[in-house]
N, CA and C of each residue as an Amber inpcrd file, in Angstrom:
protein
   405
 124.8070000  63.6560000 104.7140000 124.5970000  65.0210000 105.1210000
 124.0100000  65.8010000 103.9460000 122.9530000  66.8210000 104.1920000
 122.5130000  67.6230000 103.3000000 123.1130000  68.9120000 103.0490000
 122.9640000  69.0150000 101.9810000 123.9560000  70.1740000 102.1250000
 122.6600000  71.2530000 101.2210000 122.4940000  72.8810000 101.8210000
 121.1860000  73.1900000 101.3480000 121.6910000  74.9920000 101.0530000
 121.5400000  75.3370000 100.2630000 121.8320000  76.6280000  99.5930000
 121.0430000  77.9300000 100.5030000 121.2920000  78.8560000 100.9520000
 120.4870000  79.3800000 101.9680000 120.3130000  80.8040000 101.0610000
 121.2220000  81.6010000 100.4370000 121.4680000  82.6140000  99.7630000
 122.1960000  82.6720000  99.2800000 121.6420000  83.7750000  98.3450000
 122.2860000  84.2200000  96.8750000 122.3710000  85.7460000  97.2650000
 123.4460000  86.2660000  96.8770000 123.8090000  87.7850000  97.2380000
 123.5470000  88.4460000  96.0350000 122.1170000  89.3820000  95.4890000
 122.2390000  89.9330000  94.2530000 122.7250000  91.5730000  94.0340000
 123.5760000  91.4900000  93.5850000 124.1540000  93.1360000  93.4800000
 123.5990000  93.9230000  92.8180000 122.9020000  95.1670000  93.5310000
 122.1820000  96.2410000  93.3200000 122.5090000  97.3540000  93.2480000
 122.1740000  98.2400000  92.7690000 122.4500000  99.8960000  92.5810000
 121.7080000 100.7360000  93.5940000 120.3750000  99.9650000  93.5370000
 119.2630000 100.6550000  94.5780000 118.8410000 100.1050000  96.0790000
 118.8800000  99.9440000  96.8590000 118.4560000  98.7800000  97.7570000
 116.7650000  98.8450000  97.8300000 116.2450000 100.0900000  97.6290000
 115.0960000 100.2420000  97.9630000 114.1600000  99.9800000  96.5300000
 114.7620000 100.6060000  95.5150000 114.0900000 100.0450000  94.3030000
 114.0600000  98.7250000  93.5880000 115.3260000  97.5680000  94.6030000
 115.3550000  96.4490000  93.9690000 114.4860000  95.5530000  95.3210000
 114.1480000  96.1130000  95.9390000 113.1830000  95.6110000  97.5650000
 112.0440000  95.8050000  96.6860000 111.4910000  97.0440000  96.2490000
 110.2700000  97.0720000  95.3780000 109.9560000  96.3270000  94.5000000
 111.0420000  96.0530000  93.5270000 110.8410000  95.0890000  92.4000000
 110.8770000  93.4280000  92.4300000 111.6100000  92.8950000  93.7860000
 111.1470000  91.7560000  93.3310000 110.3280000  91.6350000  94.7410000
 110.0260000  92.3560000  95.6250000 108.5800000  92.1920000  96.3730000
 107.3070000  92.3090000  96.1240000 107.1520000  93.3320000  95.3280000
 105.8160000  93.9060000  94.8480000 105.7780000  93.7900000  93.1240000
 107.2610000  93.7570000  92.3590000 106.2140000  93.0360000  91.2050000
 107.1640000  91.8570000  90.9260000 107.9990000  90.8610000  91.3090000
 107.8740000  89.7720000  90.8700000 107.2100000  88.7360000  92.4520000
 107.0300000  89.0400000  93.1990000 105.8450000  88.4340000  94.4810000
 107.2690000  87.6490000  95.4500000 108.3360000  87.7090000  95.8220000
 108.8890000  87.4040000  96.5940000 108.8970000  87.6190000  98.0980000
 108.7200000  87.1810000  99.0000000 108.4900000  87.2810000 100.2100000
 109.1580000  88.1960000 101.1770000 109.5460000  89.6760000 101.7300000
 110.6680000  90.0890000 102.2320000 110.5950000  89.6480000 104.0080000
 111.4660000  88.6760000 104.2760000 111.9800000  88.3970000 105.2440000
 112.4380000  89.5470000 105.7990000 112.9470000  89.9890000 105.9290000
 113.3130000  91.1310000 106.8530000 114.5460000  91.9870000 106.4040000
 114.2220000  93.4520000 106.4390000 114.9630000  94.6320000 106.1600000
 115.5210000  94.8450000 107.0090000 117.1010000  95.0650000 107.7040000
 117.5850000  94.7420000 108.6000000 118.9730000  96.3110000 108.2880000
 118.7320000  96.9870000 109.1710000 119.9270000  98.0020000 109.3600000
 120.9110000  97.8860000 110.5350000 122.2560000  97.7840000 110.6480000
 123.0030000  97.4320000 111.3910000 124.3910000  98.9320000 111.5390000
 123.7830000 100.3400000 112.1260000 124.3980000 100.9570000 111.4460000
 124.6120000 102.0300000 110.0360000 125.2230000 102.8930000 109.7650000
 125.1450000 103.4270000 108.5150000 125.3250000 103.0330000 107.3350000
 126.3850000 102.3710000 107.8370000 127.1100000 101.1740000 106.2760000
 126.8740000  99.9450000 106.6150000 125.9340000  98.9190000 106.7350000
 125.3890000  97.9200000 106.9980000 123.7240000  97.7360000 106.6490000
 123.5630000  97.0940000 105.7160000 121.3740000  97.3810000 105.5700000
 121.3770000  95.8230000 104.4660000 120.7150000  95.1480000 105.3330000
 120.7400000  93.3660000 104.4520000 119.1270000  93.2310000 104.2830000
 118.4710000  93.1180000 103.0770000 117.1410000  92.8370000 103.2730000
 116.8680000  91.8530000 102.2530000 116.3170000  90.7330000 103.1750000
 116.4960000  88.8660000 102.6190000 114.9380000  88.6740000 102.2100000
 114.4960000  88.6210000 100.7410000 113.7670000  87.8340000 100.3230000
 113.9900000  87.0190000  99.8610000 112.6150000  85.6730000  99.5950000
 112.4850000  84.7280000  99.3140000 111.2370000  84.0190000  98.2140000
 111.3970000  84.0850000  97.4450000 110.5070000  83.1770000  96.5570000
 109.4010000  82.5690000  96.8120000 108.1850000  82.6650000  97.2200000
 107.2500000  81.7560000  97.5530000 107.4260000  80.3820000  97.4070000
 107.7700000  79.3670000  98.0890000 108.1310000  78.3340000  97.9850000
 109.2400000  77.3840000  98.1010000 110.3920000  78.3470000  98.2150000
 111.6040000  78.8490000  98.2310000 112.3880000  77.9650000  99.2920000
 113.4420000  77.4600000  99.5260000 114.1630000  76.7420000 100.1650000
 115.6520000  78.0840000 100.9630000 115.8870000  78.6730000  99.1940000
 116.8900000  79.7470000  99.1250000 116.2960000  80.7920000  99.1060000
 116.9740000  81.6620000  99.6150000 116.6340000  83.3790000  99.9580000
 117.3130000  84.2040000  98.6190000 117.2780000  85.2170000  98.5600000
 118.3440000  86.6580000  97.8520000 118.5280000  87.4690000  98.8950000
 119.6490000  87.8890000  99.3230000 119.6820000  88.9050000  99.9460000
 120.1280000  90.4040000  99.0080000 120.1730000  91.4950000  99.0960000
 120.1730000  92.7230000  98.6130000 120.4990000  93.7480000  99.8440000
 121.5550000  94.5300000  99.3270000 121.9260000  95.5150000 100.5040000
 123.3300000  96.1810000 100.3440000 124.3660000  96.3750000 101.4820000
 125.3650000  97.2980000 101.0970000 126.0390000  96.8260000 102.8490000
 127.0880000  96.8460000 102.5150000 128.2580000  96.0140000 103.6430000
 128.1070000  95.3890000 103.9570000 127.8620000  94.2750000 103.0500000
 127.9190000  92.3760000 102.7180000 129.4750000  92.3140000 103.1040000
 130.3390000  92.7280000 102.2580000 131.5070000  92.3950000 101.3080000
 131.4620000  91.9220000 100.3190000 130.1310000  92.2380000  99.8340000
 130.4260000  91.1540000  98.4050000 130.7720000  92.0010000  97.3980000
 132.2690000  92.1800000  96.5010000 131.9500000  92.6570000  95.5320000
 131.9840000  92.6980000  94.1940000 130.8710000  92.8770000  93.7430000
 130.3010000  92.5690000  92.5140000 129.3910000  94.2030000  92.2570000
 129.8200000  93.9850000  90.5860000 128.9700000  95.5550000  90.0600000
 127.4230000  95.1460000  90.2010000 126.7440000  96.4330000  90.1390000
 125.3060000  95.9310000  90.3830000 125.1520000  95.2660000  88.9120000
 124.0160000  94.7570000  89.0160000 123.6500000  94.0040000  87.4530000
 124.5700000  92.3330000  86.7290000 125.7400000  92.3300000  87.5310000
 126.5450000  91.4800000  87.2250000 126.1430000  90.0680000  87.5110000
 125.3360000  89.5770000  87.9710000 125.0430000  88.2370000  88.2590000
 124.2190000  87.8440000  86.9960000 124.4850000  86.9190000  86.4650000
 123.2010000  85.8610000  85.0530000 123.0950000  84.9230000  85.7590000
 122.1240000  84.4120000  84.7740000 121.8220000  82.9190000  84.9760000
 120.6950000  82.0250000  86.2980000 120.4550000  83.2750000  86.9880000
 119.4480000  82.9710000  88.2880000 118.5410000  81.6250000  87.7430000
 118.2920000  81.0280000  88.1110000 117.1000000  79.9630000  87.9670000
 116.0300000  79.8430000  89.0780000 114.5680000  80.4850000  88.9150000
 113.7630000  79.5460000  89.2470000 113.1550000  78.5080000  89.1210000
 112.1570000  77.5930000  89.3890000 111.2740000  76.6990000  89.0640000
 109.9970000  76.4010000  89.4090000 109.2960000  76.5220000  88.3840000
 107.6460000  76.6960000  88.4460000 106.9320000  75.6860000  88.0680000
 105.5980000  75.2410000  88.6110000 104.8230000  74.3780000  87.9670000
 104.2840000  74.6000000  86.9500000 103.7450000  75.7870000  86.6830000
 103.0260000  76.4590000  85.2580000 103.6020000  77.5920000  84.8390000
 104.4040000  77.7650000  83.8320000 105.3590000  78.7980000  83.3930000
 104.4540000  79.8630000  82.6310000 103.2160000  79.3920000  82.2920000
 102.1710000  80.4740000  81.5580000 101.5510000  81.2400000  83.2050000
 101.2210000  80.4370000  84.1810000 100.7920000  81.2170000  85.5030000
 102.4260000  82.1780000  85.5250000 103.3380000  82.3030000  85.5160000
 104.0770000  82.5270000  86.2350000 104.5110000  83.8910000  85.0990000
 104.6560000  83.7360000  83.5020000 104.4570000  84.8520000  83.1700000
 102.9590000  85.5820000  83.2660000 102.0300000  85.3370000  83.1680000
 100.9750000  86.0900000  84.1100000 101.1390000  86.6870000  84.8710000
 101.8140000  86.1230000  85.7160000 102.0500000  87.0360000  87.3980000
 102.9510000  88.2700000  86.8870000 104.0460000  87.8510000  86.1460000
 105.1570000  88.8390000  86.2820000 104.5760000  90.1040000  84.5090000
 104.1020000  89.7440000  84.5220000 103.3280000  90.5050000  83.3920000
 102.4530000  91.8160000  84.4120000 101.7170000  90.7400000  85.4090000
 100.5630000  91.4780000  85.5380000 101.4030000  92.8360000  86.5430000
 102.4120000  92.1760000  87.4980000 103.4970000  92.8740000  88.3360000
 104.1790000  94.2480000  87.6000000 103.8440000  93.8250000  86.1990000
 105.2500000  94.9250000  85.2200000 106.2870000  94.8060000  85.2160000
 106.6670000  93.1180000  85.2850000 108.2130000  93.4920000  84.7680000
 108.1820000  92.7610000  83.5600000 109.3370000  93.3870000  82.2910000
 109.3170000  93.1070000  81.1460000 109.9590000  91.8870000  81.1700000
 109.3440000  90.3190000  80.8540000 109.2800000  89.4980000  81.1230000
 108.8060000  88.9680000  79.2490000 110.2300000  87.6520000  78.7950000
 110.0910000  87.4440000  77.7450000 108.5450000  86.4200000  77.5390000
 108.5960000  86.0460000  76.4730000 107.5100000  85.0670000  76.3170000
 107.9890000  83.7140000  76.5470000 107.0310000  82.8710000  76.7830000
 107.5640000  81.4170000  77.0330000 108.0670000  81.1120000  75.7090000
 109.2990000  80.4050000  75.8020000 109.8760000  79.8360000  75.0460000
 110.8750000  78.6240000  75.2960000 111.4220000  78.1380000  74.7640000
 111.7680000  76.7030000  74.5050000 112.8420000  77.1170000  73.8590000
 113.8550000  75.7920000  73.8920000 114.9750000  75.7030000  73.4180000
 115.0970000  74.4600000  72.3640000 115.7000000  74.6120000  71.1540000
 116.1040000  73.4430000  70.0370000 117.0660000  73.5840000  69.6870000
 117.7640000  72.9530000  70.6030000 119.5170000  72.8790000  70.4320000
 119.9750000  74.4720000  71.0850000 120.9840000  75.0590000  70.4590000
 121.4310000  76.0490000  71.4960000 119.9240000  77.8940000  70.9230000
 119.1340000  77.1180000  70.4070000 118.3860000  78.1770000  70.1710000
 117.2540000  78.5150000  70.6300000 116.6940000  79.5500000  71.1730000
 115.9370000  79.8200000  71.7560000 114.7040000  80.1280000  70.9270000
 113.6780000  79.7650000  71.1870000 112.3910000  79.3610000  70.1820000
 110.6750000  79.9690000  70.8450000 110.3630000  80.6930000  70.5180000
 109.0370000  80.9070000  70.8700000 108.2630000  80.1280000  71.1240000
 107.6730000  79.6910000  72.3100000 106.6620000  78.8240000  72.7300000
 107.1990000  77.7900000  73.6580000 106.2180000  77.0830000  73.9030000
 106.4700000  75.9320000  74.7850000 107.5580000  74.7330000  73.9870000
 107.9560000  73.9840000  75.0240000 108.5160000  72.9260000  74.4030000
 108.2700000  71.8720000  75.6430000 109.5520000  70.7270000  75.3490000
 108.8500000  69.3650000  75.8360000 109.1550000  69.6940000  77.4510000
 109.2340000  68.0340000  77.9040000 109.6910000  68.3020000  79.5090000
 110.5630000  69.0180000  79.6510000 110.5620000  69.8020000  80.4520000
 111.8930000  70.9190000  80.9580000 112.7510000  71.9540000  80.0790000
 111.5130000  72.3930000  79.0060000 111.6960000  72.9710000  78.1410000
 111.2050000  74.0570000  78.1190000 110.4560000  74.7130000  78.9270000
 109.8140000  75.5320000  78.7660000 110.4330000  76.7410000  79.6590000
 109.9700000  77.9410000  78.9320000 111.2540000  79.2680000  80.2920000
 110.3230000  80.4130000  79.9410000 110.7640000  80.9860000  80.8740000
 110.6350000  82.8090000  80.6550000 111.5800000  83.2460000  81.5700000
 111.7760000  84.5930000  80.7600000 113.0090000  85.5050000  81.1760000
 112.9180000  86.5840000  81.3250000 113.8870000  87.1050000  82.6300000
 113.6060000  88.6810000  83.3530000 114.8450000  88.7240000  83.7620000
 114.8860000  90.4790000  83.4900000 116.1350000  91.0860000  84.5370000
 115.4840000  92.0410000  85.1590000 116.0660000  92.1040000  86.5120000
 115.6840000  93.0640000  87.3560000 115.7120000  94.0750000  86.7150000
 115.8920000  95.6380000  87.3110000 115.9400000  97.1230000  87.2180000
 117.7160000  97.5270000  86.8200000 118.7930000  96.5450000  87.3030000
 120.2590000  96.8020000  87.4700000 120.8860000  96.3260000  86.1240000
 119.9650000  95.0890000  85.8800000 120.4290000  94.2590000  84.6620000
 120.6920000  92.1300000  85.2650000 120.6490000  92.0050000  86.6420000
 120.5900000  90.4210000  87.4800000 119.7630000  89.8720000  86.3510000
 119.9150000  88.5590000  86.0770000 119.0630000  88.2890000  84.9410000
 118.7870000  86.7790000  85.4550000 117.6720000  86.5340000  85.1610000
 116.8670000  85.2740000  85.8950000 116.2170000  84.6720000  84.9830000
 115.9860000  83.3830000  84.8180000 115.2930000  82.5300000  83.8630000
 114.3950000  81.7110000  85.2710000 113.4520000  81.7000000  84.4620000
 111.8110000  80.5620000  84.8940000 111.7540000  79.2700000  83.9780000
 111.8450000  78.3250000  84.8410000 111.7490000  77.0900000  83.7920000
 110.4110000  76.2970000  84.8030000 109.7770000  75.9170000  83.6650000
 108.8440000  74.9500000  84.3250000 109.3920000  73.4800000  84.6670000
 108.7720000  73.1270000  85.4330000 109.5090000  71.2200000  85.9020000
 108.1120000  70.4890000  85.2660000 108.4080000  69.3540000  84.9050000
 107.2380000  68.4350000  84.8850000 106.5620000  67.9890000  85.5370000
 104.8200000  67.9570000  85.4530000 103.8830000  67.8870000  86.5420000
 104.2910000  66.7500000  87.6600000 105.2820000  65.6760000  86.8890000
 105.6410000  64.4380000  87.5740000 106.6210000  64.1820000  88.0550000
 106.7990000  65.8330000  88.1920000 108.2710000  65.7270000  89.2170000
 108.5030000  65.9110000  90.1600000
């Protein structure tokens, strides 16, 4: 049996300014803005390519302060295309860098070494790692 991750609940301050930011400048797909009610509003994007969604909104139950989630992971084929994109989008987005041992290092590194890093508008904080072309 497969077992397949569908969403990630990211806790926001804004619903409408964090719909802006990772629709229009980090390029995520919005599946649908969905109001159910006054205290009910779920709006599910998805990653171009994406298997898993984010949802963003207010009477989930989920609770968590906005900004409180680390560690997000995407995965990209070209981590220089991908800070491009999020450069060109405006979000402050680190430089590619690499890791040597627990340190974080300017530039590329080997297979599965390579990252860039963003936090949303709240403080959600997401890392980009490239995969190897032969993976």
């Amino acid at each position: 049996m497969d077992w397949k991750l569908e969403v990630v609940i990211v806790p926001v301050s804004d619903i409408d300014r964090a719909k802006q930011f990772y629709a229009e400048q980090v390029g995520f797909v919005v599946d649908h803005d969905t109001r159910m009610g006054e205290s009910v509003r779920i709006v599910q994007l998805t990653p171009v390519g994406s298997g898993c969604s984010i949802v963003i909104g207010m009477g989930m139950g989920a609770d968590m302060p906005p900004g409180s989630l680390r560690g997000l992971q995407l995965l990209v084929d070209d981590v220089d295309a991908a800070h491009a994109q999020l450069v060109a989008g405006g979000v402050d987005v680190s430089p590619v860098c690499h890791f040597e041992g627990a340190t974080r290092v300017e530039g590329r590194g080997g297979r599965w070494n390579s990252f860039v890093f963003f936090s949303d508008p709240d403080g959600n904080s997401w890392a980009v790692q490239e995969r190897p072309e032969d993976s």
